[in-house]
MARZALO-446283 format. One line per field, with one value per residue (C-alpha): residue in one letter; x, y, z. Coordinates in pm, whole numbers, always signed. Layout:
N
res a,...;
east X,...;
north Y,...;
up Z,...;
END
This chain:
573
res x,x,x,x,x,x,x,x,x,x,x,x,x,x,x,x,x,x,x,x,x,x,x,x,x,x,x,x,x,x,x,x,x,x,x,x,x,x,x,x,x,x,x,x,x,x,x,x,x,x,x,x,x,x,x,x,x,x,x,x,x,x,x,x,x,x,x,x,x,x,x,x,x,x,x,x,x,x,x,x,x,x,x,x,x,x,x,x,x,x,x,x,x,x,x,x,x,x,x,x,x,x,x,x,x,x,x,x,x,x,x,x,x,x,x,x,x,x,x,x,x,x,x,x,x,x,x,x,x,x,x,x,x,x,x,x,x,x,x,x,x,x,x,x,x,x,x,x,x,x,x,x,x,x,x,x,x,x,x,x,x,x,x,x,x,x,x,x,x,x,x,x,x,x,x,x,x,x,x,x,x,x,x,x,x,x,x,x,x,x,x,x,x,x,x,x,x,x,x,x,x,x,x,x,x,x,x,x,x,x,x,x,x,x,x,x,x,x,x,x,x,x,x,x,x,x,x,x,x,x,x,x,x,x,x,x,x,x,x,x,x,x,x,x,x,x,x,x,x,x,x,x,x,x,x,x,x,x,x,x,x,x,x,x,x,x,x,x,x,x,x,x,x,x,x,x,x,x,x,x,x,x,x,x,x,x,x,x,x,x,x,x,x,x,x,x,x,x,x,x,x,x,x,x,x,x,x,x,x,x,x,x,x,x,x,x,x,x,x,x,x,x,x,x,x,x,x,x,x,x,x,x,x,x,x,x,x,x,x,x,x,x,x,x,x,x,x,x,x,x,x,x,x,x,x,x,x,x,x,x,x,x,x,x,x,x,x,x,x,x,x,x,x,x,x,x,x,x,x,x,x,x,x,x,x,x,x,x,x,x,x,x,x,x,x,x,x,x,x,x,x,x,x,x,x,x,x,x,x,x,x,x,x,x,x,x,x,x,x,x,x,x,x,x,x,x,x,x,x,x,x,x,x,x,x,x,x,x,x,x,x,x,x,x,x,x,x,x,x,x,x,x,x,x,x,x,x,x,x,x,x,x,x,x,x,x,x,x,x,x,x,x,x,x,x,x,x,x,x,x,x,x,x,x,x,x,x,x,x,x,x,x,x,x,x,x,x,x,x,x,x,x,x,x,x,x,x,x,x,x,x,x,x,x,x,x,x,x,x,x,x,x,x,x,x,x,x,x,x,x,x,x,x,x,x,x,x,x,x,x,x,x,x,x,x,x,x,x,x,x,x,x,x,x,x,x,x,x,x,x,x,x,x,x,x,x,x,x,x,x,x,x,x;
east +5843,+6012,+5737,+5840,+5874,+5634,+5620,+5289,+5143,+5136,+5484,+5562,+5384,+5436,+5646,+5472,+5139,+5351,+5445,+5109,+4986,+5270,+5213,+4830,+4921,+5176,+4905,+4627,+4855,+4994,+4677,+4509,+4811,+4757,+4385,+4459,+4660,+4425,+4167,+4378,+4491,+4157,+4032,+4315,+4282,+3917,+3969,+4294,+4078,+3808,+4115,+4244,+3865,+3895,+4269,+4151,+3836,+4072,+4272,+4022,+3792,+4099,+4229,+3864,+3747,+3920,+3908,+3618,+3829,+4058,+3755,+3553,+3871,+3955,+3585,+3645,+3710,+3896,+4136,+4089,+3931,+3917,+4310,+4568,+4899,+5138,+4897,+4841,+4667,+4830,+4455,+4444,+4722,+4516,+4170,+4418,+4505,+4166,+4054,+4309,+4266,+3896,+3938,+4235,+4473,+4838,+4867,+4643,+4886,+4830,+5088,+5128,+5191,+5564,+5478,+5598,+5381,+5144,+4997,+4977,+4786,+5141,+5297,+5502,+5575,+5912,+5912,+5628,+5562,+5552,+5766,+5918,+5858,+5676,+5684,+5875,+5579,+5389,+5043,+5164,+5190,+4919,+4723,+4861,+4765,+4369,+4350,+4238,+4547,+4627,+5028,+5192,+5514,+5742,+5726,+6044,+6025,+5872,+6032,+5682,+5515,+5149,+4898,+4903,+4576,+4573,+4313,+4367,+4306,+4240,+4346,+4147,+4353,+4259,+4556,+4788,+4669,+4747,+4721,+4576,+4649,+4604,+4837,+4684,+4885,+4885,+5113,+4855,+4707,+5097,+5074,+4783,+4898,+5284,+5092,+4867,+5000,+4929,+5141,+4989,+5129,+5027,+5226,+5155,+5189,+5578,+5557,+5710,+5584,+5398,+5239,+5335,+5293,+5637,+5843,+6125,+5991,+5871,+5995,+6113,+6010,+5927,+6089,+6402,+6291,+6437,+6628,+6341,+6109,+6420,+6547,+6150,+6083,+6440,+6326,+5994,+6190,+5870,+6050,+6372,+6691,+6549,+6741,+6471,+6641,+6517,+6287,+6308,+5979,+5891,+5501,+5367,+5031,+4798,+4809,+5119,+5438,+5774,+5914,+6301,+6253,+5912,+5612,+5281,+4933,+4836,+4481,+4493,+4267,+4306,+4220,+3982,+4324,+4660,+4650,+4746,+4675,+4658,+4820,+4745,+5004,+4918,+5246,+5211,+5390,+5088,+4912,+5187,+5146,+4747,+4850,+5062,+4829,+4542,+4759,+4901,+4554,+4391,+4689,+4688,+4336,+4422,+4712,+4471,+4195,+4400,+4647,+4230,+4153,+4530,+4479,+4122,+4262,+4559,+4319,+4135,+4473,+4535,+4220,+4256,+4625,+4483,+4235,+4530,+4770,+4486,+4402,+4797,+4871,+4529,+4686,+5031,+4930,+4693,+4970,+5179,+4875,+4932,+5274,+5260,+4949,+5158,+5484,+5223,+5077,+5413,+5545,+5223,+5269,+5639,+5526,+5243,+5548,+5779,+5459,+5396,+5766,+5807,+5541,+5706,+6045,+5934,+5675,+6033,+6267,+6067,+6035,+6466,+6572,+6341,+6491,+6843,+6767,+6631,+6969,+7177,+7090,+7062,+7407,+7539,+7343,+7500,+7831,+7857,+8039,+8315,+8417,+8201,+8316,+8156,+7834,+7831,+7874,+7611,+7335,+7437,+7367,+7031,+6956,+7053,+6839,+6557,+6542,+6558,+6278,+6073,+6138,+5945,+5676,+5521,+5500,+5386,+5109,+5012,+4929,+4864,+4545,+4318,+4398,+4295,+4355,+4727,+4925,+5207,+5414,+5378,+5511,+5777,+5901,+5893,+6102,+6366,+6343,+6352,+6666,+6846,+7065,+7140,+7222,+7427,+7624,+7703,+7850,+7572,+7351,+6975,+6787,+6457,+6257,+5952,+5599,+5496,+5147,+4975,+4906,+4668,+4659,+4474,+4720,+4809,+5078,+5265,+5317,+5410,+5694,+5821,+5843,+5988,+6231,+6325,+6407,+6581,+6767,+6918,+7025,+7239,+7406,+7418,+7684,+7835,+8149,+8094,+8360,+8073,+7769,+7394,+7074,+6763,+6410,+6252,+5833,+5596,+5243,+5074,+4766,+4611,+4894,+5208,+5547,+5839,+6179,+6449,+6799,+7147,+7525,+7670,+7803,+7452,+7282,+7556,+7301,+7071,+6677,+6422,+6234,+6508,+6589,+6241,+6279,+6252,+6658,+6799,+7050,+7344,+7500,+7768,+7730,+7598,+7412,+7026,+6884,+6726,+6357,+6371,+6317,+6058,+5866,+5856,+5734,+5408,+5319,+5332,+5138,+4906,+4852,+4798,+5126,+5420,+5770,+6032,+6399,+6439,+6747,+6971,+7344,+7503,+7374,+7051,+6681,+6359,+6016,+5684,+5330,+5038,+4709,+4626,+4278,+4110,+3961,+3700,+3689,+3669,+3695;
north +357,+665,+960,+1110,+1482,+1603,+1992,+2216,+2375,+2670,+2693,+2596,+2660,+2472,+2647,+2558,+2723,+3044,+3115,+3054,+3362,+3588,+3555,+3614,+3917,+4054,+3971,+4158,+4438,+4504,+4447,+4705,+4922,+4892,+4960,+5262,+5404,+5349,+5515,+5816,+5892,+5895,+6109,+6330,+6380,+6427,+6709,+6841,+6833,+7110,+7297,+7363,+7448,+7714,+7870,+7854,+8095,+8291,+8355,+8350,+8632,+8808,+8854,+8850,+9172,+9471,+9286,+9479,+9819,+9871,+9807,+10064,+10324,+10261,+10349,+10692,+10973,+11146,+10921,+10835,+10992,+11337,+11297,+11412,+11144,+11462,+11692,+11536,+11745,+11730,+11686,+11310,+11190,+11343,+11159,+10818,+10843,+10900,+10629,+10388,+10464,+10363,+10119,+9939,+9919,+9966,+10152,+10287,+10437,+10492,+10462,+10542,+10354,+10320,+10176,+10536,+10585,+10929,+10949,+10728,+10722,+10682,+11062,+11224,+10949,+10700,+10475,+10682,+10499,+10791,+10843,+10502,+10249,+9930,+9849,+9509,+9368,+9104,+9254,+9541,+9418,+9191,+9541,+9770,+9480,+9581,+9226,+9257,+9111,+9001,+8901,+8818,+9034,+9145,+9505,+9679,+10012,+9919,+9563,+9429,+9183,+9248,+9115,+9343,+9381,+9630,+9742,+9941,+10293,+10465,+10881,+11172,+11168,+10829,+10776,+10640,+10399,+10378,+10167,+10147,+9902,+9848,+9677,+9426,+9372,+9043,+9114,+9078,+8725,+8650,+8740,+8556,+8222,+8250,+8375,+8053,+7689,+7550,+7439,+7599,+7735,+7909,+7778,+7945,+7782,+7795,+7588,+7841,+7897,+8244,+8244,+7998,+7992,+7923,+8237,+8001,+7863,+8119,+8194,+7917,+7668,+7304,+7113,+7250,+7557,+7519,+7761,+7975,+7983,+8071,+8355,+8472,+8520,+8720,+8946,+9095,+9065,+8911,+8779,+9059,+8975,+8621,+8347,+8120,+7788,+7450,+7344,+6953,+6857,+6535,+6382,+6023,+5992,+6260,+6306,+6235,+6508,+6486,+6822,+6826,+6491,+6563,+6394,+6568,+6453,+6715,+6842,+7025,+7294,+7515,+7884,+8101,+8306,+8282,+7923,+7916,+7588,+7585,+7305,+7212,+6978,+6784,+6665,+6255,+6265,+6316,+6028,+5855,+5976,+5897,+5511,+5466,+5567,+5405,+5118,+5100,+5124,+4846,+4627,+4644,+4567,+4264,+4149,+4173,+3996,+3760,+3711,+3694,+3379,+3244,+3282,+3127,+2818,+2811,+2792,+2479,+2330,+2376,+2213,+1922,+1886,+1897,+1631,+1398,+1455,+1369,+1071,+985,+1000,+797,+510,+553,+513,+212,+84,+89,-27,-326,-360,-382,-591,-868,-820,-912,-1193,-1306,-1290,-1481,-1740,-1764,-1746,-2052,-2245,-2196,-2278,-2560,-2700,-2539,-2796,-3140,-2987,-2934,-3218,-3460,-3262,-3235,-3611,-3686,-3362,-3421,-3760,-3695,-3412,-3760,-3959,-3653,-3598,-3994,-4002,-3751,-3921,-4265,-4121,-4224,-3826,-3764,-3417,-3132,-2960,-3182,-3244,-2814,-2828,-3109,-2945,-2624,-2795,-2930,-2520,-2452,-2693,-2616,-2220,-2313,-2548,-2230,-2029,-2255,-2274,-1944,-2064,-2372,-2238,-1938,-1580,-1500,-1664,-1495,-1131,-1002,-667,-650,-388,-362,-291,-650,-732,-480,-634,-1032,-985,-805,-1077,-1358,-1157,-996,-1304,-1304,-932,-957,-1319,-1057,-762,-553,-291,-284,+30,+16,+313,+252,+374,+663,+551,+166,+153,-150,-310,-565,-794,-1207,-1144,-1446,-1379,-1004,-1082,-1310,-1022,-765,-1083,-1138,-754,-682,-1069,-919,-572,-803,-1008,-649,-494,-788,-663,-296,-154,-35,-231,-117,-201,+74,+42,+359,+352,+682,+728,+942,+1027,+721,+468,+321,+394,+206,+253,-44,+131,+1,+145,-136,-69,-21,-214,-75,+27,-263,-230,-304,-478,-763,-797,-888,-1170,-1502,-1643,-1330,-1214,-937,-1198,-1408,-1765,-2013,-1767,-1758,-1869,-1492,-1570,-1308,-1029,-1172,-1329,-996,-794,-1064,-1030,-635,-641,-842,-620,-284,-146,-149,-180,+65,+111,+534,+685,+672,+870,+552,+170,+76,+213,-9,+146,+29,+177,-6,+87,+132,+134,+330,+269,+94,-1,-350,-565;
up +4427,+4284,+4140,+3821,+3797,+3637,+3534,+3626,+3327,+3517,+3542,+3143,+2880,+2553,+2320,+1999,+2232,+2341,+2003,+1853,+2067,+2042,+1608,+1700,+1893,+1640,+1339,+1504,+1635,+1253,+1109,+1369,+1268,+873,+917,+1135,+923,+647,+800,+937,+603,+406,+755,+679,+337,+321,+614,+395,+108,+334,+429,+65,-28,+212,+130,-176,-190,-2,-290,-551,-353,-294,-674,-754,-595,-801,-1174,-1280,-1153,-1480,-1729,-1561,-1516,-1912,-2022,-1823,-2077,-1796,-1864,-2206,-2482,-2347,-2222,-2415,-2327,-2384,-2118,-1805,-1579,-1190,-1075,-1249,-999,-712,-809,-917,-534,-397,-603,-461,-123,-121,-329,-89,-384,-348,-659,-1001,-1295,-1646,-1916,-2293,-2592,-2474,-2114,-1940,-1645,-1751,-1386,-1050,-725,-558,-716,-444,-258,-223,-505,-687,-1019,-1178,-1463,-1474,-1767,-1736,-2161,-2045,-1802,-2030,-1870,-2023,-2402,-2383,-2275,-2533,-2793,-2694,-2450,-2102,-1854,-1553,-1379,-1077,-999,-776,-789,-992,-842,-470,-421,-296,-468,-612,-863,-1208,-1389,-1682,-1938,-2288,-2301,-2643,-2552,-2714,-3078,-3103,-3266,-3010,-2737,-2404,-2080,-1732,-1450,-1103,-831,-538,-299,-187,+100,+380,+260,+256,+621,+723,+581,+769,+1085,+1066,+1176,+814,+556,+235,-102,-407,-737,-1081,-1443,-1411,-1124,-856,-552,-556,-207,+78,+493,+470,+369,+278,+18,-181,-520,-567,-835,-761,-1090,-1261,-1500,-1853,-1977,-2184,-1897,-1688,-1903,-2021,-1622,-1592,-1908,-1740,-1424,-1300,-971,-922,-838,-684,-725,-767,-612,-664,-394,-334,-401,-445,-523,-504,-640,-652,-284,-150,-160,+13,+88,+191,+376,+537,+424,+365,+261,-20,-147,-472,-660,-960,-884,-1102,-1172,-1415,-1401,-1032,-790,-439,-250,+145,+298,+579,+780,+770,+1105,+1232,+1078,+1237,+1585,+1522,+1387,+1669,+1963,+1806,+1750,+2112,+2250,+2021,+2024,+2426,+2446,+2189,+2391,+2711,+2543,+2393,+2765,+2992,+2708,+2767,+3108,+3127,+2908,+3155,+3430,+3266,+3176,+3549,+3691,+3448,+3532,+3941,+3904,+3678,+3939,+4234,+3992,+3934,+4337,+4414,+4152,+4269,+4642,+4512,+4359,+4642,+4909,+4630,+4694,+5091,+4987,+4788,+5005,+5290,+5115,+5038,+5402,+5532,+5295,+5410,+5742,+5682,+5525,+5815,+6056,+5880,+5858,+6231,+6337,+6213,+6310,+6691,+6687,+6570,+6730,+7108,+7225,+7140,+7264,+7670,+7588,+7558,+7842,+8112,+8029,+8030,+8445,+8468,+8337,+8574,+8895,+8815,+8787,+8397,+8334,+8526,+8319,+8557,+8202,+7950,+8099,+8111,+7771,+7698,+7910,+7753,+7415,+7484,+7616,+7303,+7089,+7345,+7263,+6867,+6901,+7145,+6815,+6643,+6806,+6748,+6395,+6451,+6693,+6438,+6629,+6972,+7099,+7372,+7514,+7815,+8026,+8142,+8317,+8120,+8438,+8495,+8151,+8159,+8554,+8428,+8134,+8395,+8594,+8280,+8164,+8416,+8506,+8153,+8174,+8454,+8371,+8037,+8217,+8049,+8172,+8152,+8240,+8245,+8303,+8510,+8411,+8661,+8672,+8596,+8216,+8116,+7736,+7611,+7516,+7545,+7812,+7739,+7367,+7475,+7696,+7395,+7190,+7483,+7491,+7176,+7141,+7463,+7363,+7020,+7186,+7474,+7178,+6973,+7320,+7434,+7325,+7382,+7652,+7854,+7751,+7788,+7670,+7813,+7765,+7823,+7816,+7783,+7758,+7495,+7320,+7463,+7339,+7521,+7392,+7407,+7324,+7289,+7235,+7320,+7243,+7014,+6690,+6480,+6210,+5892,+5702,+5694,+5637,+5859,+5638,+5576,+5947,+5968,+5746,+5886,+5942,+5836,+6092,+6120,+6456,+6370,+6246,+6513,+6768,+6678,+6369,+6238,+6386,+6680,+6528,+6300,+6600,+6770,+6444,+6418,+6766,+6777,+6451,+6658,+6973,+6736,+6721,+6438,+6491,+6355,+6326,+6485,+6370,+6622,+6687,+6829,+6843,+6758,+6878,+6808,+6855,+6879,+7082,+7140,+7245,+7578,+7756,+7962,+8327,+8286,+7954,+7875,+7544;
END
């Protein structure tokens, strides 16, 4: 019976199945990857959100601390009511300077109605702002028109930017009014946000960056200026001889701003001061980075999680396959126990036909052929033949229907009867001597290998030596025409059993199987010698003694096998 191939589950793994886990695994992994970046980004912003609080008091402390200083300096008559704007002592510069230096400014001047500078903390020194003009600053006009001011600049004698606020100042005639400002310098809180590893600017109302960690970006404005704000911020020469290129600035949302091609997370505030905001940008990159580790991390832990249950589910697959395969060989060797069972049944009913058909054939066939046997040898005492050849050929032809009718008599007596202990030595030497004129009248060798030591079975001897006999009979009819016929029986002893070994050099069996030589009347010998039983016969009583006959594979010829049991001194049964 021929197994079908079946496939371990180990080894394949239903497709519909595989793909089924892969989706889970991609689901979870870009749903872990979603939610991480979710939570990254509201992480990030709430922590850009501190950082921006902090920049920011920066600033405001910063432009915060000197405001008070021109209102005070404006309600001092030494520089106001008591001064005369055409008569400015040399002392005033000399306290202006004092002043400045404890006070940390970069510069204190006072100016007349015109804007010409009267006096300055910075006289006598390069880019002293003494004696220059300042009537075009706006902090100046908005001054000089009695209203406090503040303004962001670029200096237009010193080149450095500073933070302008300015006070009116009404002089001793009280007919002609002056002003007084002061200059922060902003410089070193430009320093500490390039020296830091921040991204953070300061824009004002025009939208140009004022203050930024990233010197490249400053002065310029974020949207495109129209052309009043463009040529207002060119008349006070608020930012020099700056260009004031377009930065590419892009925002999504309220916290979400693309700087040439780099993304940044942005927290906003308005400062106390000119309408300025302060704006921390927190590279998304590294949102990014933070997604993707978390992301490789939780999506390996799925894919393990989800590959341990694949595995355990594999494993039960695998036990339940085990047991269904155990289950599938127990039926198929059932099956085939069932086979040998029926092809059994089916040869011993054959076999009790032939027995019963082999008994009225030899019970009507025995009496006529002893018959014609007794007037046969009457004949040739009386003289009635006078061929020597024909009364060869009759006797030869009652052999012949005597050996048929032998054959059929195993069947008709059924299987060997009573067994007793036998040395098989004895079996092996009277089947030589039953056959070896038959051997020799042939031309054909038998070799028969002799047992070293005596080997006993319990066996019917009789019924034995039929089967040696049949055997040994086939192999002679097998090399009769062999150039150099022989037939050798070679006998071993192991693991308590006899062995024995029929072989001879004729031309083989072509093929044919065992099992249909050992059909009753099938026979590979042309037509007319034996009628197929032999072979059969010796099968049965081999069967019956313990043993099996086989068909060995064999190089040349044709090698029969069988061992039997054999017992031990002593033992009886």
């Amino acid at each position: 019976m021929e197994e079908t191939d079946i496939d371990s589950p180990n080894g394949h793994m239903r497709k519909s199945v595989l793909g089924a886990l892969i989706a889970t695994v991609l689901i979870a992994t870009l749903a872990t990857f979603l939610g991480a970046h979710r939570y990254f980004e509201r992480l990030e912003t709430t922590a850009a959100s501190s950082r921006m609080e902090l920049y920011l008091r920066s600033l405001n402390e910063t432009l915060r601390q000197h405001q008070h200083m021109p209102f005070v300096l404006a309600g001092d008559p030494r520089y106001s009511s008591a001064l005369d704007p055409g008569a400015v002592e040399p002392e005033t510069n000399a306290r202006l300077s004092q002043l400045a230096k404890q006070a940390k400014l970069e510069a204190i001047y006072l100016m007349d109605a015109s804007g010409a500078v009267l006096a300055a903390s910075n006289a006598g020194l390069p880019n002293s702002f003494l004696g220059q003009n300042y009537g075009f600053r706006p902090y100046f006009k908005q001054a000089l028109a009695g209203q406090r001011s503040d303004y962001f600049a670029i200096g237009a004698t010193s080149g450095r930017p500073g933070y302008f606020v300015a006070e009116p100042v009404a002089f001793s005639s009280g007919s002609q009014q002056g002003v007084i400002a002061i200059k922060l310098d902003v410089s070193e809180l430009q320093r500490s946000w390039e020296s830091g590893d921040e991204t953070v600017v300061a824009i004002n109302k025009d939208n140009i960056i004022v203050l930024a960690s990233n010197p490249d970006w400053l002065y310029r404005p974020i949207i495109d200026l129209t052309p009043d704000v463009r040529q207002a911020i060119q008349q006070s020469r608020q930012f020099g001889n700056e260009p004031l290129p377009h930065l590419d600035w892009t925002e999504s949302g309220d916290t979400k701003i693309t700087i040439e091609g780099t993304a940044y997370i942005a927290a906003r505030g308005q400062s106390d001061w000119r309408d300025w905001s302060v704006v921390y940008l927190h590279p998304a990159s590294k949102i990014t980075r933070q997604t993707l580790v978390a992301t490789v991390v939780f999506g390996s832990l799925i894919a393990l999680l989800v590959g341990f249950a694949t595995f355990l589910r594999s494993r039960r697959i695998a036990l339940a396959y085990a047991a269904s395969e155990r289950r599938r060989l127990a039926l198929t060797q059932t099956n085939r126990q069932l086979e040998q069972a029926q092809a059994e049944l089916a040869r011993s009913a054959k076999l009790s036909a032939l027995g019963q058909l082999a008994a009225s054939v030899t019970h009507e066939l025995g009496q006529p052929i002893s018959a014609f046997r007794n007037h046969l040898a009457a004949a040739e005492i009386g003289g009635e033949i006078t061929s020597p050849s024909t009364a060869k050929s009759l006797n030869k032809l009652v052999e012949r229907m005597e050996a048929i009718t032998k054959q059929f008599r195993y069947f008709a007596r059924g299987r060997a009867g009573d067994k007793a202990r036998v040395d098989f030595a004895d079996i092996l030497g009277e089947v030589g001597n039953l056959l070896g004129a038959d051997f020799e009248a042939s031309g054909v060798g038998l070799c028969i290998t002799p047992l070293v030591s005596p080997t006993e079975v319990q066996a019917n001897k009789v019924m034995l030596e039929q089967a040696l006999t049949n055997l040994l009979t086939n192999a002679l009819h097998a090399v009769e025409n062999e150039p150099s016929p022989v037939v050798s029986v070679a006998v071993t002893s192991a693991n308590n059993r006899i062995e024995v070994r029929i072989s001879d050099n004729g031309p083989g069996l072509d093929g044919v199987d065992l099992a249909d030589l050992q059909e009753p009347f099938f026979s590979t010998k042309p037509s007319g010698i034996g009628m197929g039983l032999g072979l059969a016969i010796a099968t049965e009583i081999i069967k019956d003694h313990g043993g099996e006959l086989t068909l060995e594979p064999s190089a040349e010829g044709a090698e029969f096998f069988f061992s039997l049991p054999v017992l031990a001194r002593g033992e009886a049964k």
